[in-house]
C-alpha positions in Angstrom: 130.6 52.0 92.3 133.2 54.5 92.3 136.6 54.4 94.7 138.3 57.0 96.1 142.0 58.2 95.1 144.9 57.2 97.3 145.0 60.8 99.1 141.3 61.2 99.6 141.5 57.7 101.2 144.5 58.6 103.4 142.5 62.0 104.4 139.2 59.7 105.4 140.9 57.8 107.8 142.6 60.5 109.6 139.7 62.7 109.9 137.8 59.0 110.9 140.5 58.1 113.5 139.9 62.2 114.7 136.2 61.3 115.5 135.0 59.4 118.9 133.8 56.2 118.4 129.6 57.0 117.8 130.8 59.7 115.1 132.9 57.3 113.6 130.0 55.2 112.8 128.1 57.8 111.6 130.8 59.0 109.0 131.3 55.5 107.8 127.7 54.7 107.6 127.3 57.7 105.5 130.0 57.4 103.5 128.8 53.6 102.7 125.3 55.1 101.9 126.8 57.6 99.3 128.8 54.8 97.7 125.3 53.0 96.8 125.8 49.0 96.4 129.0 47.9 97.5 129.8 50.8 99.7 129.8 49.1 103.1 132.4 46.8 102.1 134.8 49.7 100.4 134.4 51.8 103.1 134.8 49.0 105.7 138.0 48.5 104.0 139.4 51.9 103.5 138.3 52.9 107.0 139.4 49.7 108.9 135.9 49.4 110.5 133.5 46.5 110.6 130.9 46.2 108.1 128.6 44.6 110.8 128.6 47.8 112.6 127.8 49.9 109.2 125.1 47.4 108.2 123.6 48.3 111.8 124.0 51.5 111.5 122.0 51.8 108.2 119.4 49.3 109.3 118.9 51.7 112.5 118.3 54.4 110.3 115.8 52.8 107.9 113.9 51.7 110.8 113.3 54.8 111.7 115.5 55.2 114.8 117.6 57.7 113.1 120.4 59.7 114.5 119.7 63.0 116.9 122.4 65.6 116.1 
């Protein structure tokens, strides 16, 4: 899995902590998903989020729920 540089990092949580609190899930979930295997845990970590709520999020998707934009 790759990581991000320092700057991109510090960029993701500013535009994360910009977002309200359903978009934020989204953009983490997404950003875990692009990351492949591993991913939820990175981005739990660079974002300060829970990787319970990411893992939820994905499942949600795969299920079939899916997001409405």
């Amino acid at each position: 899995m790759a990581t991000y540089p320092t700057l991109v990092k510090k960029r993701m949580r500013t535009f994360y902590r910009s977002l309200n609190e359903r978009d934020r899930r989204h953009y983490a979930t997404i950003e875990a998903i692009k990351l492949g295997h591993g991913g939820i845990g990175y981005i739990s970590q660079v974002l300060g989020c829970d990787q319970k709520t990411i893992s939820h999020e994905i499942a949600e998707l795969e299920s079939g729920g899916g997001w409405f934009f």
